[in-house]
N, C-alpha and C positions, 0 to 999 in steps of 0.2 A: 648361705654363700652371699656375699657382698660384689655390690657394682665393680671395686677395686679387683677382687677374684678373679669373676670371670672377667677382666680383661686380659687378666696375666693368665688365665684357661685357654683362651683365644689364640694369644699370643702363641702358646708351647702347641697348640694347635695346628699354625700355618706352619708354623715348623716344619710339624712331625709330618705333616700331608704336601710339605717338599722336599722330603727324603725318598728315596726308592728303596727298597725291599729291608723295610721295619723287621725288627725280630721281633718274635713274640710277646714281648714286654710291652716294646713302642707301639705295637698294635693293640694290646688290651689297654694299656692307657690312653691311646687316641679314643679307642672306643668306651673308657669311663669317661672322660674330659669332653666328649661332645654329648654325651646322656645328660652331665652336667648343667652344661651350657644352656641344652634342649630345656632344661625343664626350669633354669633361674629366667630363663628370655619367657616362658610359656606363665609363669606366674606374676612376671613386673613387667612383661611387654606383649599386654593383651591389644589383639588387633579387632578393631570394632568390624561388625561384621555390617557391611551395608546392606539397607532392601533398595527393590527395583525400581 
């Protein structure tokens, strides 16, 4: 997945999570589209982890 992606992932995202009562569809897609997301932020936007 590409920078360009998920922002347009993001995008269909805020959407789908300002709609009320998603059907089935809208919901397994909100919930593949933030796995997505989850895991391109988790591999290009590592957070350094500080010591004390």
């Amino acid at each position: 997945m590409t920078e360009e992606e998920n922002e347009i992932y993001l995008e269909i995202v805020e959407e789908l999570i300002s709609r009320t009562n998603l059907n089935p569809e809208e919901d397994a897609l909100l919930e593949l589209l933030v796995k997505l997301i989850e895991d391109f932020e988790d591999k290009h936007y590592q957070i350094n982890t500080s010591t004390p």
